[in-house]
PDB file of N, H, CA, C and O in Angstrom:
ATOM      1  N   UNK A   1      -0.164  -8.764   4.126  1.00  0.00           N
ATOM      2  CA  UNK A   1       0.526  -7.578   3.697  1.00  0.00           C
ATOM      3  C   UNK A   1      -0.421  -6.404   3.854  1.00  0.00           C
ATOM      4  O   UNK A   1      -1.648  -6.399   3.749  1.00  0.00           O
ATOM      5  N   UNK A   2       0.271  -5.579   4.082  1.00  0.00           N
ATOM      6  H   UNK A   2       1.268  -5.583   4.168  1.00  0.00           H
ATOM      7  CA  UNK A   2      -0.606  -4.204   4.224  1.00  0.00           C
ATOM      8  C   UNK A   2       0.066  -3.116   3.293  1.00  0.00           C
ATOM      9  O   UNK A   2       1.275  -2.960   3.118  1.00  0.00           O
ATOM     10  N   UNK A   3      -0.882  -2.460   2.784  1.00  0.00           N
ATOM     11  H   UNK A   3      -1.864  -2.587   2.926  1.00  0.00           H
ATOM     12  CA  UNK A   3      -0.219  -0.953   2.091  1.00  0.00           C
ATOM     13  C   UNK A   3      -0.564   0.319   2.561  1.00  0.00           C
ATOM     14  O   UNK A   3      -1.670   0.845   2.687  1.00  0.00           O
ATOM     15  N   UNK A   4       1.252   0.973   2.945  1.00  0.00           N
ATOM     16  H   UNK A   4       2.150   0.545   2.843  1.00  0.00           H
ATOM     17  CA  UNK A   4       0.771   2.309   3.238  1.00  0.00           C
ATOM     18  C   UNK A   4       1.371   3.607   2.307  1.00  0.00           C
ATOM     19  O   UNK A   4       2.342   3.505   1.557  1.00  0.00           O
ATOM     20  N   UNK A   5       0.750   4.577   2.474  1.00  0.00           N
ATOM     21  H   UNK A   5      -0.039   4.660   3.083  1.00  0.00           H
ATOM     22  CA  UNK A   5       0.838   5.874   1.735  1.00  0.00           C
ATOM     23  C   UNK A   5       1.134   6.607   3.182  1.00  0.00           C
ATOM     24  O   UNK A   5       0.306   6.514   4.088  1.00  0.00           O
ATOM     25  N   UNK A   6       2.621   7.492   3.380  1.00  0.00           N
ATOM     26  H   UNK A   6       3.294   7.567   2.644  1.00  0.00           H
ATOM     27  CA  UNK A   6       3.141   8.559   3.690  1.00  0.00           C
ATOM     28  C   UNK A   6       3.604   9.856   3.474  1.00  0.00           C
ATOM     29  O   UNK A   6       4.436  10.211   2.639  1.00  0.00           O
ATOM     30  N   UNK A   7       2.896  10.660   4.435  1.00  0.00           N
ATOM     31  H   UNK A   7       2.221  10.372   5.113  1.00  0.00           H
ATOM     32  CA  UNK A   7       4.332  11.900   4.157  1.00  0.00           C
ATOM     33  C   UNK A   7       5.534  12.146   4.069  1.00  0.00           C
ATOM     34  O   UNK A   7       5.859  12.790   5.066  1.00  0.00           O
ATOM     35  N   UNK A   8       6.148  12.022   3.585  1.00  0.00           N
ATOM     36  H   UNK A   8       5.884  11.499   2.775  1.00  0.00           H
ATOM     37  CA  UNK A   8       7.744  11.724   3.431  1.00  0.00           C
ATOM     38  C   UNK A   8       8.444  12.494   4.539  1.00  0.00           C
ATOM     39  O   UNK A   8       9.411  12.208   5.243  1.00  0.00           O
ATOM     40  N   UNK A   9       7.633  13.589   4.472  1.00  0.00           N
ATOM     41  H   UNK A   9       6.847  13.821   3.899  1.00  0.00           H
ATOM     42  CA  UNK A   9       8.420  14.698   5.497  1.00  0.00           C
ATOM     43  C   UNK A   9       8.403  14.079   6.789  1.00  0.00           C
ATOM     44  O   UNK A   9       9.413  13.712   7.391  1.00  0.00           O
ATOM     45  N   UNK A  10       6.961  13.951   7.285  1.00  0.00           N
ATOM     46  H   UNK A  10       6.141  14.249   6.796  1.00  0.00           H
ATOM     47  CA  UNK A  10       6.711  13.603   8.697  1.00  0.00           C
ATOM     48  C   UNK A  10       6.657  12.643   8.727  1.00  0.00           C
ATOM     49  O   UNK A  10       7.397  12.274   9.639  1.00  0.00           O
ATOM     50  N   UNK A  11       6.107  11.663   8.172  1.00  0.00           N
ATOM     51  H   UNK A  11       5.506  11.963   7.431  1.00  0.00           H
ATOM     52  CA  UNK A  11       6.098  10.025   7.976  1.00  0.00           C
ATOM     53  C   UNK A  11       4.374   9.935   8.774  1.00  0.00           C
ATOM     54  O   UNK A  11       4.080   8.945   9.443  1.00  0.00           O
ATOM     55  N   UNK A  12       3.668  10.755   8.632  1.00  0.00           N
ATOM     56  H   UNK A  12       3.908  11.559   8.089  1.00  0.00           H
ATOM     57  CA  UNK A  12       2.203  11.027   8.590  1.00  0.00           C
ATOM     58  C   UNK A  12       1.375  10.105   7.834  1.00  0.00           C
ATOM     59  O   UNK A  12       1.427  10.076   6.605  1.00  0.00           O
ATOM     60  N   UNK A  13       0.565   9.302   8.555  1.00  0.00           N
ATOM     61  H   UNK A  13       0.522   9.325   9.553  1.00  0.00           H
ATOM     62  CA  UNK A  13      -0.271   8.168   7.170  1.00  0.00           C
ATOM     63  C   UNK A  13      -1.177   9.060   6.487  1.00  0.00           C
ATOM     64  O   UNK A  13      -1.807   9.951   7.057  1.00  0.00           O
ATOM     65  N   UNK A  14      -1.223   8.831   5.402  1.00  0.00           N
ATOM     66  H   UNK A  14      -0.711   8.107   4.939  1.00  0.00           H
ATOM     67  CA  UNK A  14      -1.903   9.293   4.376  1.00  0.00           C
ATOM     68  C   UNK A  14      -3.510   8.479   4.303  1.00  0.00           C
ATOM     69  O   UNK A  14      -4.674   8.830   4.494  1.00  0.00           O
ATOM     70  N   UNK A  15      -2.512   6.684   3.754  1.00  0.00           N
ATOM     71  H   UNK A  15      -1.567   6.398   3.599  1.00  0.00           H
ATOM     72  CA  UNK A  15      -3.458   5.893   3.348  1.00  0.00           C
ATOM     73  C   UNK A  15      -2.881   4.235   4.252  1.00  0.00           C
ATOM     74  O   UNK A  15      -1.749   3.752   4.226  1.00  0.00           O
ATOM     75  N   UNK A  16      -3.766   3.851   4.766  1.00  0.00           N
ATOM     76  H   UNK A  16      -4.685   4.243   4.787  1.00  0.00           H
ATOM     77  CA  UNK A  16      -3.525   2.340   5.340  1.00  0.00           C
ATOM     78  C   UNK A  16      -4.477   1.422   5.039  1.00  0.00           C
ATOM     79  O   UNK A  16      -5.629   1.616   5.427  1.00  0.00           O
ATOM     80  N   UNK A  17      -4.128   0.238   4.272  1.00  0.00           N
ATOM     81  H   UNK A  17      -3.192   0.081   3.957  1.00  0.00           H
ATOM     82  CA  UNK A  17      -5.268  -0.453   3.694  1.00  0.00           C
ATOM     83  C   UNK A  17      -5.742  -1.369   4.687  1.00  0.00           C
ATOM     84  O   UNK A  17      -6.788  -1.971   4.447  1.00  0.00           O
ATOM     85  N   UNK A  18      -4.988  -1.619   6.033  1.00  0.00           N
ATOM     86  H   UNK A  18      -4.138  -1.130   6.229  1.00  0.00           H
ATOM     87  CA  UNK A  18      -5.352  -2.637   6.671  1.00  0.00           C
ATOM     88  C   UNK A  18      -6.564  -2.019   7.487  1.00  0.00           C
ATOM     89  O   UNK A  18      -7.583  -2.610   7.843  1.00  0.00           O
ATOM     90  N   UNK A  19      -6.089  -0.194   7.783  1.00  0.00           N
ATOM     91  H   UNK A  19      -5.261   0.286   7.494  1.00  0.00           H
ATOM     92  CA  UNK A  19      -7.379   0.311   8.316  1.00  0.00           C
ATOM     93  C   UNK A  19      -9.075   0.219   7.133  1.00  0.00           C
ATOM     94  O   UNK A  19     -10.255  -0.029   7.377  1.00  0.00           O
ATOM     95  N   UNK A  20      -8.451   0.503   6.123  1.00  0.00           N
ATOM     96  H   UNK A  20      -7.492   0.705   5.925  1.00  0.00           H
ATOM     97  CA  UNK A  20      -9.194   1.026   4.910  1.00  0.00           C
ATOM     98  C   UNK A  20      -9.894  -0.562   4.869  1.00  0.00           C
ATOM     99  O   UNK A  20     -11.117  -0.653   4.967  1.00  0.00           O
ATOM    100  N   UNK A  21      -9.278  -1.462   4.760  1.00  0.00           N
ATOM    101  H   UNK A  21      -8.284  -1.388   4.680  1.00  0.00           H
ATOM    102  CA  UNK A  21      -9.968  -2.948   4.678  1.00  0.00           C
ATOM    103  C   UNK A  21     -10.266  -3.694   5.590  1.00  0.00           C
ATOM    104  O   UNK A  21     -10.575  -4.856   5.324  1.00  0.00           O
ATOM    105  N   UNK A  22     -10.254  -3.174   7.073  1.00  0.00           N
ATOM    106  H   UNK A  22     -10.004  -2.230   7.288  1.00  0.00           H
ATOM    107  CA  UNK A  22     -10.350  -3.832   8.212  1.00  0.00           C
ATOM    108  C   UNK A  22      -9.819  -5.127   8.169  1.00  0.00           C
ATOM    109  O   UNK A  22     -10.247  -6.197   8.603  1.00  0.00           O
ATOM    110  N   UNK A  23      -8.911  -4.852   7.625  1.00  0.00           N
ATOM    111  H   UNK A  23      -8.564  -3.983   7.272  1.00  0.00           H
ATOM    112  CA  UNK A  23      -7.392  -6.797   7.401  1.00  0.00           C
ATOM    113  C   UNK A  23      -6.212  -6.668   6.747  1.00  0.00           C
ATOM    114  O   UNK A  23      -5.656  -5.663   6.305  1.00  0.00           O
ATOM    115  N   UNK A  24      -5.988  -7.489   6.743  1.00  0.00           N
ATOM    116  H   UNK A  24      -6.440  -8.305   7.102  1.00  0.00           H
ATOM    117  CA  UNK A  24      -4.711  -7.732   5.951  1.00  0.00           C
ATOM    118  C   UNK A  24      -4.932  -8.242   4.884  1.00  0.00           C
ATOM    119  O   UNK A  24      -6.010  -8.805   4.690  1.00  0.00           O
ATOM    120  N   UNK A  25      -4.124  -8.184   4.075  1.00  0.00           N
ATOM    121  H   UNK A  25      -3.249  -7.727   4.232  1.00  0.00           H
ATOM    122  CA  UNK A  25      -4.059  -8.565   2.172  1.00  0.00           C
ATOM    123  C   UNK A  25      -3.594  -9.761   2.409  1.00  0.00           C
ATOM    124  O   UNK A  25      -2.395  -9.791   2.687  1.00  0.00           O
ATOM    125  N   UNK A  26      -4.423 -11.242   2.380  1.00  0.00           N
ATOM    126  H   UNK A  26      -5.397 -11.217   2.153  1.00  0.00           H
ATOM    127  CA  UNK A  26      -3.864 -12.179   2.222  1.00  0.00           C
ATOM    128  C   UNK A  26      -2.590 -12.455   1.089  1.00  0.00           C
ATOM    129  O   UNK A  26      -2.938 -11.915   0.039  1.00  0.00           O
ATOM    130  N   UNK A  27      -1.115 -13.166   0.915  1.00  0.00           N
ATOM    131  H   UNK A  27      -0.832 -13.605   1.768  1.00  0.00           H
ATOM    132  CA  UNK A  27      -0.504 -13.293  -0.019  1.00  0.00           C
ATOM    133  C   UNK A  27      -0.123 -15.094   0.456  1.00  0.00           C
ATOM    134  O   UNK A  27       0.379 -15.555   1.481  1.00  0.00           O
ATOM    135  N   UNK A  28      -0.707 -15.860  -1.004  1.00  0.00           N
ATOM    136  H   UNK A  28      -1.115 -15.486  -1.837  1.00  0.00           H
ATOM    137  CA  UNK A  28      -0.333 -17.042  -0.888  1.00  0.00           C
ATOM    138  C   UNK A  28       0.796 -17.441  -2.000  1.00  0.00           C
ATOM    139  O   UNK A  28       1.253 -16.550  -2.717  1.00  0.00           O
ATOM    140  N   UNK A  29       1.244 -18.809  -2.134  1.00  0.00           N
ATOM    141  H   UNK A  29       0.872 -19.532  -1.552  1.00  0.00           H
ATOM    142  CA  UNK A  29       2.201 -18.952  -3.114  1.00  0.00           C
ATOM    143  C   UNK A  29       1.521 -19.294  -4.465  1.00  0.00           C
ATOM    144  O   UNK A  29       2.262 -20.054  -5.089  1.00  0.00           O
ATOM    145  N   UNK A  30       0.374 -19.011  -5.153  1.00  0.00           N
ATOM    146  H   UNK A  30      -0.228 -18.393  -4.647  1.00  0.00           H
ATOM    147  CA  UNK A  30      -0.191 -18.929  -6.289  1.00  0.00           C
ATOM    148  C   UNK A  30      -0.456 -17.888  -6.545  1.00  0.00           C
ATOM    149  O   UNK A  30      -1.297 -17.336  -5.836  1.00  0.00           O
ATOM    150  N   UNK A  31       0.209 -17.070  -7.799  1.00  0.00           N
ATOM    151  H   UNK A  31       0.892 -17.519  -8.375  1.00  0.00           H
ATOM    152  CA  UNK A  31      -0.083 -15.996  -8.216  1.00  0.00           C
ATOM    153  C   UNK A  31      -1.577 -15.854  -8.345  1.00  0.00           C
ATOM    154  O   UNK A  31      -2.402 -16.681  -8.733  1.00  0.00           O
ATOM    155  N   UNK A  32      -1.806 -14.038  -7.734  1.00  0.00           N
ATOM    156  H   UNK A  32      -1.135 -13.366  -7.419  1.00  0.00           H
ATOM    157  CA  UNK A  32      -3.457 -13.775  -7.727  1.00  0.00           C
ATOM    158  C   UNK A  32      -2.864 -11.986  -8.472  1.00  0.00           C
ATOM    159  O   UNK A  32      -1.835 -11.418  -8.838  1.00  0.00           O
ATOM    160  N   UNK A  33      -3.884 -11.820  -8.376  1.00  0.00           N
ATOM    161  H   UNK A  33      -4.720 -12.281  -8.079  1.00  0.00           H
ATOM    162  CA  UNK A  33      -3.995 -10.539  -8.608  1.00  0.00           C
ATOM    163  C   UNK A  33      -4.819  -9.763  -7.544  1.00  0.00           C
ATOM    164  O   UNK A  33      -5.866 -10.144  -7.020  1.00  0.00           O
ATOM    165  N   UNK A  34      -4.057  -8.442  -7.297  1.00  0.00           N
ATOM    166  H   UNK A  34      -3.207  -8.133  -7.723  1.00  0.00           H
ATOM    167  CA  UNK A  34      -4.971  -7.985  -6.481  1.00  0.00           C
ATOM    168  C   UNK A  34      -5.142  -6.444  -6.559  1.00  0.00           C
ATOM    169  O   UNK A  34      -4.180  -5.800  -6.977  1.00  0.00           O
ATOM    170  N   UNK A  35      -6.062  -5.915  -6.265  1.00  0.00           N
ATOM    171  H   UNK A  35      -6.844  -6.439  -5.926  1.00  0.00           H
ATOM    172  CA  UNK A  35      -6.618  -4.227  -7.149  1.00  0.00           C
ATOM    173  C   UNK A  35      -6.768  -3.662  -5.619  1.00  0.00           C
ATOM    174  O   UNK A  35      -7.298  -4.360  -4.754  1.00  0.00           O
ATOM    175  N   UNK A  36      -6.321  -2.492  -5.374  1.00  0.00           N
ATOM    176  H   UNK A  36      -5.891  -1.925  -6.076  1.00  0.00           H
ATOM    177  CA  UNK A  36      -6.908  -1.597  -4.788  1.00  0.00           C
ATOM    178  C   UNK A  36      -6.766   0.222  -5.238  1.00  0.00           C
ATOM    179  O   UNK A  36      -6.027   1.120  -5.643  1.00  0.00           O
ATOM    180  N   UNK A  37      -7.598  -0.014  -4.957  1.00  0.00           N
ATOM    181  H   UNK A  37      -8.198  -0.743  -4.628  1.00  0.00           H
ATOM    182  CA  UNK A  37      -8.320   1.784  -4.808  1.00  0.00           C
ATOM    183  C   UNK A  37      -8.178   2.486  -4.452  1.00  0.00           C
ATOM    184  O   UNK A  37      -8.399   2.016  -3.336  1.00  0.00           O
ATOM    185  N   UNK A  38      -7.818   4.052  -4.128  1.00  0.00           N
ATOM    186  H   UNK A  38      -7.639   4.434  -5.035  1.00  0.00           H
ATOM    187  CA  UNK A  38      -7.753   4.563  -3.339  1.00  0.00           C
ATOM    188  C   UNK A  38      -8.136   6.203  -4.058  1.00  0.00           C
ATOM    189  O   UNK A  38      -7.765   6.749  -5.096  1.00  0.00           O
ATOM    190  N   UNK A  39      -9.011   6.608  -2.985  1.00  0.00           N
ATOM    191  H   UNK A  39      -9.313   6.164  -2.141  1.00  0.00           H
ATOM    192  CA  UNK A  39      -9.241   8.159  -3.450  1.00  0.00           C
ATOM    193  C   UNK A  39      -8.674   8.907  -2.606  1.00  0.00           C
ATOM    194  O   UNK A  39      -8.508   8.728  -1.399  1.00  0.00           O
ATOM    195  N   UNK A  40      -8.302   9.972  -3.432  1.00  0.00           N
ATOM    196  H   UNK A  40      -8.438  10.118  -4.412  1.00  0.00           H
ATOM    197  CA  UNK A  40      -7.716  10.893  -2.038  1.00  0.00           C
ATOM    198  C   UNK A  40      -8.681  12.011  -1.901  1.00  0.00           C
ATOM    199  O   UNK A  40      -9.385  12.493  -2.788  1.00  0.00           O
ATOM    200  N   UNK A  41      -8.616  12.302  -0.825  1.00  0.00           N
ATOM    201  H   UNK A  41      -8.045  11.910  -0.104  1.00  0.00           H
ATOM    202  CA  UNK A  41      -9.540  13.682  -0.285  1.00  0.00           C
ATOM    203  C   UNK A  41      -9.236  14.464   0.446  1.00  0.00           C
ATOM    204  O   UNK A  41     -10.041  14.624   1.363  1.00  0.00           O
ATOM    205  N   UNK A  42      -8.577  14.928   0.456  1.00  0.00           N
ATOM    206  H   UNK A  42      -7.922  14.798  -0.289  1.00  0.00           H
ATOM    207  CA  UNK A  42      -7.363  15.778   1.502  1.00  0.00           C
ATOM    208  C   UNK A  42      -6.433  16.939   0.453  1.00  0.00           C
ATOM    209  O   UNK A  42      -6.332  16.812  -0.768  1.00  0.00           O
ATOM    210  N   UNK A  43      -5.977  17.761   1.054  1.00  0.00           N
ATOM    211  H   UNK A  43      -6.059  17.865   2.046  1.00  0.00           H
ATOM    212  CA  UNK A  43      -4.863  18.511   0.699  1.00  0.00           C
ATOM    213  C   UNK A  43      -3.859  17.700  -0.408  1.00  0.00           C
ATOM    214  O   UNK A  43      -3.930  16.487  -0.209  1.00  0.00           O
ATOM    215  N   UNK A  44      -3.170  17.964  -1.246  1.00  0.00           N
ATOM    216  H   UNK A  44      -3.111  18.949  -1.408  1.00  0.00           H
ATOM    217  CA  UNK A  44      -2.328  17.026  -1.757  1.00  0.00           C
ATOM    218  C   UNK A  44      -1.313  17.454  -1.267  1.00  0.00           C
ATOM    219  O   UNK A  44      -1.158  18.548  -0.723  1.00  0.00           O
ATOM    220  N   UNK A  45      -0.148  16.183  -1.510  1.00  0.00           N
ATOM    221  H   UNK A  45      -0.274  15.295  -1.952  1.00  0.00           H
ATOM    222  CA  UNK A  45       1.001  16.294  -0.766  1.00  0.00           C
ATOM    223  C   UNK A  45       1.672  15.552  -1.773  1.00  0.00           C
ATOM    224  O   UNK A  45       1.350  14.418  -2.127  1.00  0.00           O
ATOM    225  N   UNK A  46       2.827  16.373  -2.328  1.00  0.00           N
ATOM    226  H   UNK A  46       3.089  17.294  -2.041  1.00  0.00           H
ATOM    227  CA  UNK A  46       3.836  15.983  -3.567  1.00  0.00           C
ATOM    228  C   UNK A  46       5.233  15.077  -3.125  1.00  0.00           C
ATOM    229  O   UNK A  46       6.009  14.599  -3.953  1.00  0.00           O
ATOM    230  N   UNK A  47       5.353  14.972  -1.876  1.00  0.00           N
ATOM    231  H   UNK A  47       4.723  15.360  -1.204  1.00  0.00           H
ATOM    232  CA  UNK A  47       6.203  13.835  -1.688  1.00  0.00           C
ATOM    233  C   UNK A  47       6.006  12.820  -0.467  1.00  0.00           C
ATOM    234  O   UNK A  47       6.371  13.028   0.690  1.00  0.00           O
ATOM    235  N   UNK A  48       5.305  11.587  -0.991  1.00  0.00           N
ATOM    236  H   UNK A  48       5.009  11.418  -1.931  1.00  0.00           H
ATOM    237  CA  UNK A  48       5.003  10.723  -0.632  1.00  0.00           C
ATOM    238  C   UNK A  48       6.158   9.774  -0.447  1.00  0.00           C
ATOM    239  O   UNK A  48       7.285   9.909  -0.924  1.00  0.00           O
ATOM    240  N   UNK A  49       5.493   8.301   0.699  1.00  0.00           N
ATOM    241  H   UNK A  49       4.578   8.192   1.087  1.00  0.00           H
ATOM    242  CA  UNK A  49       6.437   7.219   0.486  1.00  0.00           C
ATOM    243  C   UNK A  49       5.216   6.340   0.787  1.00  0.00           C
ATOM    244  O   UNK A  49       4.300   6.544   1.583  1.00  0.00           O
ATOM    245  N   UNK A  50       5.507   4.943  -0.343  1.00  0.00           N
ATOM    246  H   UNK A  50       6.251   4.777  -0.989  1.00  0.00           H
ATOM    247  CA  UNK A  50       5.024   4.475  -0.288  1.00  0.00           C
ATOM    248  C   UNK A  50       5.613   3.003   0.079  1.00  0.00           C
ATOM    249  O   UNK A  50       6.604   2.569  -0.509  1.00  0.00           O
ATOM    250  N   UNK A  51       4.930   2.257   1.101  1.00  0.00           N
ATOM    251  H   UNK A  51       4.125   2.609   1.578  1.00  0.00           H
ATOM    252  CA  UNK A  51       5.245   1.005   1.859  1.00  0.00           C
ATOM    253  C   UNK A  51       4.318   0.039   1.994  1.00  0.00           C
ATOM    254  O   UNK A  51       3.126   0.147   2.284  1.00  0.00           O
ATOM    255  N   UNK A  52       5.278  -1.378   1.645  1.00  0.00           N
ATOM    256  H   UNK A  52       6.246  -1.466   1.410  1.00  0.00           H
ATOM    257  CA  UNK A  52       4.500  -2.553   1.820  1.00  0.00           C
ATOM    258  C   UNK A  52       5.225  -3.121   3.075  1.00  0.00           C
ATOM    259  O   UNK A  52       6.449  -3.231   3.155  1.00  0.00           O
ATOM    260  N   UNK A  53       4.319  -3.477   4.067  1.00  0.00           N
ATOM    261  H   UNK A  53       3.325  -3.387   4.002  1.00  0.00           H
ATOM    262  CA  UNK A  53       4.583  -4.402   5.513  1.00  0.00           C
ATOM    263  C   UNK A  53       4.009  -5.843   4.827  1.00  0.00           C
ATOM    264  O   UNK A  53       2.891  -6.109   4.384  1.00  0.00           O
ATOM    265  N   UNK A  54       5.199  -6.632   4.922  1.00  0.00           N
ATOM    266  H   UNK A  54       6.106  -6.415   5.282  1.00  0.00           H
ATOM    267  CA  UNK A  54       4.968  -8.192   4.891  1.00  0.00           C
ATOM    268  C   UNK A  54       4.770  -8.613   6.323  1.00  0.00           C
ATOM    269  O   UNK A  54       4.722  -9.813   6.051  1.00  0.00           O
ATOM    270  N   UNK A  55       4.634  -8.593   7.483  1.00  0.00           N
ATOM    271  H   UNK A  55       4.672  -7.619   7.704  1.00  0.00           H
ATOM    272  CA  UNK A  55       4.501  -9.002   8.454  1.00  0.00           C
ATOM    273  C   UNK A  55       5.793  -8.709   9.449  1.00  0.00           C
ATOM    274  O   UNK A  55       6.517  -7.714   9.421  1.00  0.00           O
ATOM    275  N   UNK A  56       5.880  -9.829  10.320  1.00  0.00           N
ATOM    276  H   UNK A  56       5.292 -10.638  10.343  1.00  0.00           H
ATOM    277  CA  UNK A  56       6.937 -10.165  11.310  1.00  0.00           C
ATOM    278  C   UNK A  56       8.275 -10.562  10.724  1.00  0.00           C
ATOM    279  O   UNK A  56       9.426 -10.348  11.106  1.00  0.00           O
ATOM    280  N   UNK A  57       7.689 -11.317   9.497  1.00  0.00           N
ATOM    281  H   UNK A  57       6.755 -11.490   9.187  1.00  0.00           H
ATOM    282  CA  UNK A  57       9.061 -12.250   9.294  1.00  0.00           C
ATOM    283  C   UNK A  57       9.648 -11.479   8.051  1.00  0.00           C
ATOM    284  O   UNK A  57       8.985 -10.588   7.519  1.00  0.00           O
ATOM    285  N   UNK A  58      10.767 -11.794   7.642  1.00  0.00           N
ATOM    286  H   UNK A  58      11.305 -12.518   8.074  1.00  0.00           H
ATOM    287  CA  UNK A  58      11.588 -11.670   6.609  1.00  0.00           C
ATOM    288  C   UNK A  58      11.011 -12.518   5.274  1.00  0.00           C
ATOM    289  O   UNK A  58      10.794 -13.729   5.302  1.00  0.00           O
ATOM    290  N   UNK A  59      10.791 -11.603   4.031  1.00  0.00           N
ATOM    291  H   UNK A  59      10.967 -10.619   4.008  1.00  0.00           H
ATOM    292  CA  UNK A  59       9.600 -12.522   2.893  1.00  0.00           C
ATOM    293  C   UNK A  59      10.275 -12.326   2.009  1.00  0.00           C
ATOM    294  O   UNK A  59      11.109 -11.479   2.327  1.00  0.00           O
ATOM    295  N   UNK A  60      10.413 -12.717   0.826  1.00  0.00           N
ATOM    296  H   UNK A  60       9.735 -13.406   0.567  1.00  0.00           H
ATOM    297  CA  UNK A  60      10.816 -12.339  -0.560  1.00  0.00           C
ATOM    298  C   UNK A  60       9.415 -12.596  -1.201  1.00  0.00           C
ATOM    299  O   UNK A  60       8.761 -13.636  -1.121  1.00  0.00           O
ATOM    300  N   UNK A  61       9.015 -11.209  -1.987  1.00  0.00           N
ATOM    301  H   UNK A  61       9.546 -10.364  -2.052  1.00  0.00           H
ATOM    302  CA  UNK A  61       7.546 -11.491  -3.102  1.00  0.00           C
ATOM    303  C   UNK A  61       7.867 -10.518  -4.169  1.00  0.00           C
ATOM    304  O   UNK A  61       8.678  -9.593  -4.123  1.00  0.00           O
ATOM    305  N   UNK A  62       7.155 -10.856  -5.060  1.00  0.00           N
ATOM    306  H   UNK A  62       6.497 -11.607  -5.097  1.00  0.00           H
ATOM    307  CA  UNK A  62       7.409  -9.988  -6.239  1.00  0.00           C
ATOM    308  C   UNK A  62       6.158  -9.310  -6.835  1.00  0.00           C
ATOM    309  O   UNK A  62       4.997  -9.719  -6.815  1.00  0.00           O
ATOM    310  N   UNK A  63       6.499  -8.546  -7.195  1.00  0.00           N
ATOM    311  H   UNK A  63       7.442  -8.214  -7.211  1.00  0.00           H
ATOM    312  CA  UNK A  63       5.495  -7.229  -7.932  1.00  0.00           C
ATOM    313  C   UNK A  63       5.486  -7.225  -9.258  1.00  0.00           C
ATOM    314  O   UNK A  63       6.235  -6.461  -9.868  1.00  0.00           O
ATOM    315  N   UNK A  64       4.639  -8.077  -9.905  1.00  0.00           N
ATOM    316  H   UNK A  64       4.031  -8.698  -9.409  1.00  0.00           H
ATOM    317  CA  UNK A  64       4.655  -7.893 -11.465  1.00  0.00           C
ATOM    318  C   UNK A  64       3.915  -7.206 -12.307  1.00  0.00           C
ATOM    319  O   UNK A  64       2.811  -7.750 -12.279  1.00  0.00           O
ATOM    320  N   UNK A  65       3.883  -5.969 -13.331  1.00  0.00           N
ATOM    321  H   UNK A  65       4.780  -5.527 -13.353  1.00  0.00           H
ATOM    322  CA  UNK A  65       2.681  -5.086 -13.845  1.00  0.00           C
ATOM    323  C   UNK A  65       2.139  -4.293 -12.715  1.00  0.00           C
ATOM    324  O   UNK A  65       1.000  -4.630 -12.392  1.00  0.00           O
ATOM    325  N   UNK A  66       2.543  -3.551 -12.193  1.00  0.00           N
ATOM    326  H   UNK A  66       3.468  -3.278 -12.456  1.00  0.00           H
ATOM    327  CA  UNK A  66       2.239  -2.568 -10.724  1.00  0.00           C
ATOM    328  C   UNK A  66       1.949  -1.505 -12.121  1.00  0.00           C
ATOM    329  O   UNK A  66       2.566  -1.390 -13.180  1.00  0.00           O
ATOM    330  N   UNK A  67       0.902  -0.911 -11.662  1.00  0.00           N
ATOM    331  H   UNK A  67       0.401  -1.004 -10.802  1.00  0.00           H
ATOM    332  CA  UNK A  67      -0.293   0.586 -11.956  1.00  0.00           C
ATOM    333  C   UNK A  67       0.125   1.619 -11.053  1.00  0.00           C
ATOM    334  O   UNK A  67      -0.088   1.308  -9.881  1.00  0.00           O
ATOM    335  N   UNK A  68       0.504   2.432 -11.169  1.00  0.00           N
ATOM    336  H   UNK A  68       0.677   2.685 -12.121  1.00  0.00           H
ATOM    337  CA  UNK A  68       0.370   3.376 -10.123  1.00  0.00           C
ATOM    338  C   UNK A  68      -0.276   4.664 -11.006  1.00  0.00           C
ATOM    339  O   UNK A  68       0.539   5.463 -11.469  1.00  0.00           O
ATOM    340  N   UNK A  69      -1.941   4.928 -11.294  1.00  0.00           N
ATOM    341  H   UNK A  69      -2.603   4.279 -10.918  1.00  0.00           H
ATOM    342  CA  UNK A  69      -2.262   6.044 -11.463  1.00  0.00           C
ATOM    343  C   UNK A  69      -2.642   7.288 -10.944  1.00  0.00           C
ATOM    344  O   UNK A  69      -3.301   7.429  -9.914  1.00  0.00           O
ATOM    345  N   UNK A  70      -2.132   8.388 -11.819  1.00  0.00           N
ATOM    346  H   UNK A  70      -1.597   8.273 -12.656  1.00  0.00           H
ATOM    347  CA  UNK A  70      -2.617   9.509 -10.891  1.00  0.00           C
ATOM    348  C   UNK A  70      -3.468  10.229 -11.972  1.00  0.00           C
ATOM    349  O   UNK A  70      -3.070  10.426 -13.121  1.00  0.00           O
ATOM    350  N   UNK A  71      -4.782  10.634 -11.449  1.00  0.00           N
ATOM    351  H   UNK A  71      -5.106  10.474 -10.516  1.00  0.00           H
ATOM    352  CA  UNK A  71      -5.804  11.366 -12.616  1.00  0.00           C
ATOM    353  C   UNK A  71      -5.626  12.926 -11.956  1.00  0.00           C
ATOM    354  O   UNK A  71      -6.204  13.884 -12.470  1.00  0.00           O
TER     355      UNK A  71
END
């Protein structure tokens, strides 16, 4: 899985973790937990979209206790 952060307007990457992590987010069938980070350093931009790519195939996964902070 990969996570991205867009411009909504243009559909402009913001943030790509597969660039940001040089991989992909392994997801197996035992719940893990997994943290990422992200700073921004750029201009801000008030309407975002945010996207998860599961791959090629068609997946069902679930998102339990999702953080989304903004300081």
């Amino acid at each position: 899985m990969k996570i991205m952060l867009k411009n909504a307007h243009n559909m402009d990457p913001i943030y790509d973790s597969h660039e940001a992590d040089n991989g992909w987010i392994h997801i197996g069938k035992e719940a893990k937990t997994h943290t990422r980070l992200y700073t921004h350093n750029t201009e801000s931009e008030m309407d975002v979209r945010l996207e998860l790519d599961v791959g090629s195939q068609e997946q069902v996964f679930y998102l339990d206790k999702v953080e989304l902070i903004r300081n």
